[in-house]
N, C-alpha and C positions, 0 to 999 in steps of 0.2 A: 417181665417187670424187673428195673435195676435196686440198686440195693438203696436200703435207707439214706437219702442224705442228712449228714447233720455238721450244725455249727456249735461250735464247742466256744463256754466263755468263761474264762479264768483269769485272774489277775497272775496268778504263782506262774510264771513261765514253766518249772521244773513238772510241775504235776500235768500243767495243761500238756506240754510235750508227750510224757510220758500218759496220759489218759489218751491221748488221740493215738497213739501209736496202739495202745490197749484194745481201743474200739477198732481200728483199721484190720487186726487179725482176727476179726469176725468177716467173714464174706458179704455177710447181712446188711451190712454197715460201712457206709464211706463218710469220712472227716473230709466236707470242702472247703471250709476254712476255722480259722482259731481268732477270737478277738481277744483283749486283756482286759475292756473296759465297756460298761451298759455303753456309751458314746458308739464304740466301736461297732459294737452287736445289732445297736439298732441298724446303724449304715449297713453291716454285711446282711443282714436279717432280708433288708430291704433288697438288693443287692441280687442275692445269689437266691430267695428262698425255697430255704432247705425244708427237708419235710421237718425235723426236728432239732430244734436247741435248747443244748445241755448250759444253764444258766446259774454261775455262781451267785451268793446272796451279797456277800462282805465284799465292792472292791470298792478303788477310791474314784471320786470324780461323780463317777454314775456308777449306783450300785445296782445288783440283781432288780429289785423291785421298781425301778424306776424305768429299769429298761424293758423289765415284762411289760409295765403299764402302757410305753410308746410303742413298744412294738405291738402289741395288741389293738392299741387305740390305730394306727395304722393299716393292721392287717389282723384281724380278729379270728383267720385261720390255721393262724400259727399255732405251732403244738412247741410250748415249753415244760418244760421237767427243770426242773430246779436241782443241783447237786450241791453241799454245802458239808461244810462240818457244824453248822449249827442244827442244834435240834429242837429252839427253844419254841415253844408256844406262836409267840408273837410272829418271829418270821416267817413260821406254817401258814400262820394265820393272813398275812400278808401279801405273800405268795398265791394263795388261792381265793383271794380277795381280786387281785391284778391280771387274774385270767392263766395264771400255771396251771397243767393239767394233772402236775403230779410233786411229789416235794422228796427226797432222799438225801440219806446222809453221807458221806465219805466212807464209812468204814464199811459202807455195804462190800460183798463181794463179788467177784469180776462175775458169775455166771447170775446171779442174781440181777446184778446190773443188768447184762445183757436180756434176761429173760423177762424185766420189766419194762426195756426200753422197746424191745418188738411189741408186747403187749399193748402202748401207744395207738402204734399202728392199728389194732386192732378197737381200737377207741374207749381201752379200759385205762383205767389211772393206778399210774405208779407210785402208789403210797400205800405204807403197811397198814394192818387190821387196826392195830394196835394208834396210829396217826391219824386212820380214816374216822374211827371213833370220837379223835380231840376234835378233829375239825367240825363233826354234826353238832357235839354239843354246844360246841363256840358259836357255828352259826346262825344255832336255834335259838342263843342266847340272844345275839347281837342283832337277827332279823337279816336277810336276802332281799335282794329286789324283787316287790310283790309281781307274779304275773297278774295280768286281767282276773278280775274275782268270780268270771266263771269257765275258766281254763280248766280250772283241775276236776269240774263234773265233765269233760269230754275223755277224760282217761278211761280207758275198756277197766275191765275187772283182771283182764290178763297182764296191762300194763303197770297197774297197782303194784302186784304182785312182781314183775318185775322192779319196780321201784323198790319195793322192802328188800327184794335181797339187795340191791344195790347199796343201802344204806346200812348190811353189814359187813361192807367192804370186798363181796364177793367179785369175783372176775365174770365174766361172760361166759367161758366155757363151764363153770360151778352152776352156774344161773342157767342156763342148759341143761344140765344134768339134772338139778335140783329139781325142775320144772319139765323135764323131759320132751326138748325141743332143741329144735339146732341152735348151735351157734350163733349163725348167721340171721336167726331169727330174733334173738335175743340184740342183735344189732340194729336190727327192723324197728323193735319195740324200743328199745333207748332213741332211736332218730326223733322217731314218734314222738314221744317222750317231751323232748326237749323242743322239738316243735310247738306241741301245745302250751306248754310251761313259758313260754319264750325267756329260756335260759339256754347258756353256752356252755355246758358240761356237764358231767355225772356228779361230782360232787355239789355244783351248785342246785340241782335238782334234787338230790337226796339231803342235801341241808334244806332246804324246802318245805321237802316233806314232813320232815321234822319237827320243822318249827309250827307248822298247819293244824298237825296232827293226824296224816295223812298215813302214817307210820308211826313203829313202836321203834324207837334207834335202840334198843336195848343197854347189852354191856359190851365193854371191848372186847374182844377173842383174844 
């Protein structure tokens, strides 16, 4: 298996350069191409599709969210992560509104990055405890697209369970440990998951929950 492809999209020429160059000396990770602008990204998106693109929020023309929304409304396979120096509320909220799988900020660091962006792969979402928490309560507030209203009586009692931790921001390998099952089972059960829900994500299925009453979101960690 070769290594991650991704498409990188920044308007700053200097940081896009130097961010591609960053992710390139990982082995893990191949940069095949760079856009400046949502225009650009949806064309390469379409294009070359890479397993993952790293989507700024702020650019001119076409910004981040406009272009997660067409690329998505195009090819709803795509795995976006969002990278930005905003951190406010609204473009989280926006973001994983538009079908991003994950939302980070700039100042994060380089190995954290990287250990977020494999994580992806692994079908977990790259956003903190502490971000995963703003987004349930927003979306409990605001309401998700209902599934079929009796979708959520076919969940086993095991996938429940896998739901609850999910909605406090755990990883897959936690949710394994927690619950004392592999991994890869835990990815069995999220398929599941969102199969029946007929929802496209971990997040949008654990805002779900939430707002249902299917789970307790508790407090942030």
């Amino acid at each position: 298996m070769g290594p991650t492809t991704i498409l990188l999209v920044d308007d700053h020429v200097l940081f896009r350069k130097g961010m591609a160059r960053l992710i390139d000396s990982q082995p893990d990770f191949d940069v095949i191409a760079e856009a400046e602008d949502g225009y650009q990204a949806v064309k390469y998106a379409q294009k070359y599709k890479p397993d993952l693109i790293l989507m700024d929020v702020h650019m001119p023309e076409c910004d981040g969210h406009e272009a997660t929304r067409l690329i998505i409304k195009d090819w709803p396979q795509a795995r976006i992560v969002m990278l930005t120096v905003s951190d406010d509320d609204k473009d989280l909220f926006v973001a994983i509104r538009n079908g991003a799988l994950g939302y980070l900020v700039k100042k994060i660091e380089p190995e954290d990055l990287f250990a977020r962006l494999r994580g992806v792969t692994q079908g977990e979402a790259p956003i903190s405890r502490v971000m995963a928490g703003r987004i349930l309560r927003e979306f409990a507030r605001l309401g998700t697209e209902s599934p079929p209203p009796d979708s959520t009586r076919s969940l086993t009692p095991r996938e429940r369970q896998v739901l609850q931790l999910v909605t406090k921001g755990m990883t897959n390998k936690e949710i394994g440990a927690q619950l004392h099952i592999a991994e890869n089972t835990v990815k069995n059960h999220l398929r599941n998951i969102l199969e029946k829900l007929h929802l496209h994500n971990r997040a949008q299925a654990a805002a779900y929950a939430v707002r249902e009453g299917l789970v307790d979101n508790g407090r942030d960690n």
